[in-house]
Backbone bond lengths (Angstrom), bond angles and torsions (degrees), N, CA, C in turn:
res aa  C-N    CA-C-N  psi(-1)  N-CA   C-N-CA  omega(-1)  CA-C   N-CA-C  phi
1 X - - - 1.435 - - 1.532 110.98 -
2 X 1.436 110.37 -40.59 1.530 103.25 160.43 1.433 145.20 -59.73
3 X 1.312 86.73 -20.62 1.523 91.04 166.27 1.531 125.71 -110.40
4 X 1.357 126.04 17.35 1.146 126.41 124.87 1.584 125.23 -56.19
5 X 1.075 111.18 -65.91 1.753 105.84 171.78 1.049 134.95 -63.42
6 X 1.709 119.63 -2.46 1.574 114.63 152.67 1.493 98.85 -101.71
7 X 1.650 128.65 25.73 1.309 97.60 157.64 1.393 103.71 -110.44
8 X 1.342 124.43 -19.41 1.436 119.62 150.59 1.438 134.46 -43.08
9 X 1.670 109.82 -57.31 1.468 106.05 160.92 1.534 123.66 -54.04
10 X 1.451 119.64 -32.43 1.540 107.97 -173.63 1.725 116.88 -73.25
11 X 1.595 108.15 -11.57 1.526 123.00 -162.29 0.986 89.21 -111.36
12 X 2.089 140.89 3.77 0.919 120.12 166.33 2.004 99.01 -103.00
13 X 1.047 100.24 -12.96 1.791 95.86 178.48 1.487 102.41 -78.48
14 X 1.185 124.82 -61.88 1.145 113.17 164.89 1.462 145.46 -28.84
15 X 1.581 122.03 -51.90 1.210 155.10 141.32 2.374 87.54 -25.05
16 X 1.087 104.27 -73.81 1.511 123.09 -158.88 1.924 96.38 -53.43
17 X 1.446 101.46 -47.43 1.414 113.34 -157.80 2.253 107.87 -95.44
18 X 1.413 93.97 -16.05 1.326 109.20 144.76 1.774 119.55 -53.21
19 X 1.689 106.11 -76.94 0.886 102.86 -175.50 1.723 131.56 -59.02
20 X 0.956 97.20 -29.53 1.721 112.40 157.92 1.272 113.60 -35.30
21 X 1.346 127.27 -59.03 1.180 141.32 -145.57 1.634 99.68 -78.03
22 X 1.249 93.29 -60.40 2.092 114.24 177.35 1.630 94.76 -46.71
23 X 1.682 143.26 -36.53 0.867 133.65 -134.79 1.743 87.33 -115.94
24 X 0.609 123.88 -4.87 1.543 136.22 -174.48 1.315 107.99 -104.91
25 X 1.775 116.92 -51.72 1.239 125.16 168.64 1.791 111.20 -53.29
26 X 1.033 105.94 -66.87 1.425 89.05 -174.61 1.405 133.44 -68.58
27 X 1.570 118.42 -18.11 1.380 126.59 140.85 2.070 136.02 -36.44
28 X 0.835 81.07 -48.10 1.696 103.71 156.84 1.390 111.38 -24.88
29 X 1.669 77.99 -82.39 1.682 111.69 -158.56 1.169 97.47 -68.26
30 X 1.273 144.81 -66.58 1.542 128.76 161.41 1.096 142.71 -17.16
31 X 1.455 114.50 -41.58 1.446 128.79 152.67 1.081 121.97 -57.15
32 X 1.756 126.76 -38.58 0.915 128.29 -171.84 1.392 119.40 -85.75
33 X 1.261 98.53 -8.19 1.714 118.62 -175.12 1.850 100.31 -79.74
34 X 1.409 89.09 -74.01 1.972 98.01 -174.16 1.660 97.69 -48.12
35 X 1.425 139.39 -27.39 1.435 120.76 -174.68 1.487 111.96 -83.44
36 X 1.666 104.88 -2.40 1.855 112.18 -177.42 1.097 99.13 -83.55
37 X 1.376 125.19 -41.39 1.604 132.44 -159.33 1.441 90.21 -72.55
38 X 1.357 118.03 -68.38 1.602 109.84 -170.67 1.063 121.49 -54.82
39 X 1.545 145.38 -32.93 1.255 150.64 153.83 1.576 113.59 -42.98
40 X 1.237 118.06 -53.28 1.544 112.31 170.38 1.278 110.61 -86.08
41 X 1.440 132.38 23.97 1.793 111.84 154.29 1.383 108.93 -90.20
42 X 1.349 96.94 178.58 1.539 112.34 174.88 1.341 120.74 -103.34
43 X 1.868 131.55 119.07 0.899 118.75 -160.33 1.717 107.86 -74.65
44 X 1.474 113.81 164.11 1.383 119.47 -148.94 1.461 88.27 -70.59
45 X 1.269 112.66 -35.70 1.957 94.01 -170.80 1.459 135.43 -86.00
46 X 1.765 86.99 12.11 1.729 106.64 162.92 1.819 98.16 -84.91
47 X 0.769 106.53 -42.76 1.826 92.81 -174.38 1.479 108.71 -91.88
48 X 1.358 138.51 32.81 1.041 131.37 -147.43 1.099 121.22 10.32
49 X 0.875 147.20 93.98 1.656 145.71 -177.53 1.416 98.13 -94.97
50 X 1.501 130.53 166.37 0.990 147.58 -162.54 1.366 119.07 173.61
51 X 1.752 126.16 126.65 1.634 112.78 -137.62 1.873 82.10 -111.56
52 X 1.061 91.77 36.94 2.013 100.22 167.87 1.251 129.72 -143.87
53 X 1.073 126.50 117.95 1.642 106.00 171.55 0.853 144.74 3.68
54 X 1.836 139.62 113.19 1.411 97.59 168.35 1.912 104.90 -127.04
55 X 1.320 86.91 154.30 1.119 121.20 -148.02 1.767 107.10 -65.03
56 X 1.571 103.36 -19.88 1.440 91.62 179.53 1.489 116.30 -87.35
57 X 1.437 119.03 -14.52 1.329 143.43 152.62 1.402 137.74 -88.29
58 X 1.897 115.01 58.23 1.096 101.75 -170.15 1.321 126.94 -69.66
59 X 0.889 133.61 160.00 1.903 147.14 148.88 1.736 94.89 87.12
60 X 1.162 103.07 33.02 1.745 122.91 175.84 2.024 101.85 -110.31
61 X 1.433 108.99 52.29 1.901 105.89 167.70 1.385 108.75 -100.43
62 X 1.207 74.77 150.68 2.014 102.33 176.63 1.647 93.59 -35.13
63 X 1.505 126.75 -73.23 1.201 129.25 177.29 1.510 138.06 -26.83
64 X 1.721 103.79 -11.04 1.460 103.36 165.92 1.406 97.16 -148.51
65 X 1.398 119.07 54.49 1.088 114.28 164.15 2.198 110.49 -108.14
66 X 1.082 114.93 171.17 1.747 103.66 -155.45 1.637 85.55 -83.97
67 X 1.334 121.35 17.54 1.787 110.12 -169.03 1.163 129.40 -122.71
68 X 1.841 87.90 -10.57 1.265 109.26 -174.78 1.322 98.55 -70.29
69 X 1.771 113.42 149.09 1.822 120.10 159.64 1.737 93.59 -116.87
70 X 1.422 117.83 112.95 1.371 101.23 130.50 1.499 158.27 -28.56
71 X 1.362 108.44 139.64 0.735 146.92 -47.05 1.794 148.28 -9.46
72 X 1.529 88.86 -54.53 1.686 100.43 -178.69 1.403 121.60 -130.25
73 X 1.336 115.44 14.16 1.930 115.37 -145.89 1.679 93.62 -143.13
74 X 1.135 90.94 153.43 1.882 112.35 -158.67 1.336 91.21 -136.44
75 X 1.432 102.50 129.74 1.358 112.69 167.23 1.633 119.32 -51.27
76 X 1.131 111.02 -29.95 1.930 114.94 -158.78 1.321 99.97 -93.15
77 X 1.254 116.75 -56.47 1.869 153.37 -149.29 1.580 98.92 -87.03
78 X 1.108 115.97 99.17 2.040 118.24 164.72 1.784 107.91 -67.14
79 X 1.391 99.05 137.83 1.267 105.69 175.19 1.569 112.29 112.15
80 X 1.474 112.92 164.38 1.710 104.06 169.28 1.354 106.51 -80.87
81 X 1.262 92.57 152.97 1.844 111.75 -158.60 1.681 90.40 -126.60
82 X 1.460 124.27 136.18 1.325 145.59 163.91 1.279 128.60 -53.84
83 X 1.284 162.82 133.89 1.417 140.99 -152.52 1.919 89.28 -105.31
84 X 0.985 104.37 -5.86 1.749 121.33 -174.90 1.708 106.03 -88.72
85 X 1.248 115.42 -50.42 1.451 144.20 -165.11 1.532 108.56 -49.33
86 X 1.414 127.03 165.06 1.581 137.96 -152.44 1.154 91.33 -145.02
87 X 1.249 117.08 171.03 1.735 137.74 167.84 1.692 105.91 171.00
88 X 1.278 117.02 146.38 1.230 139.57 177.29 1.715 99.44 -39.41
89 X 1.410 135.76 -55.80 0.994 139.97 -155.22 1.363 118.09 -97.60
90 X 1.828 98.61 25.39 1.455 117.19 175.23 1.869 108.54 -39.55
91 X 1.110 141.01 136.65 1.331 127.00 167.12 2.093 100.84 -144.48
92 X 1.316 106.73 106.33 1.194 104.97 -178.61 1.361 130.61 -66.86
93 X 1.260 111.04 135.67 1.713 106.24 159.61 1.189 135.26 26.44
94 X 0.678 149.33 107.83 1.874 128.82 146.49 1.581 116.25 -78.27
């Protein structure tokens, strides 16, 4: 009878120390993900960015450009981005 219940307990550490592992693993990779994205953007003062309108380009905002992510973040552009805001690499809508 005892050694049923240390083969239960050992398939439950295991089972335990499994799941650990998966939970660590995919933590990682997440990290390792968000530090890819930021490494391949472009910092804002390569595209001039600017968290206002500008005026020689109207109805050209971050907010309808195809790169923008809502709330604040641009696929191209590192950093929080303005839903108001401009940059060289404006690319509109479809």
């Amino acid at each position: 009878m005892t050694e049923k219940n240390d083969n239960h307990a050992s398939r439950r550490a295991v089972l335990r120390a499994g799941l650990g592992l998966v939970g660590v693993g995919m933590a990682m990779g997440a990290a390792q993900e968000a530090v890819a994205q930021t490494a391949q953007k472009i910092p804002q003062s390569q595209v001039q960015y600017q968290n206002h309108p500008n005026p020689k380009h109207p109805g050209q905002l971050c907010s309808v450009c195809t790169n923008y992510i809502a709330p604040n973040q641009c696929k191209l552009v590192q950093g929080p981005i303005a839903p108001i805001g401009w940059c060289i690499a404006f690319a509109p809508k479809a």
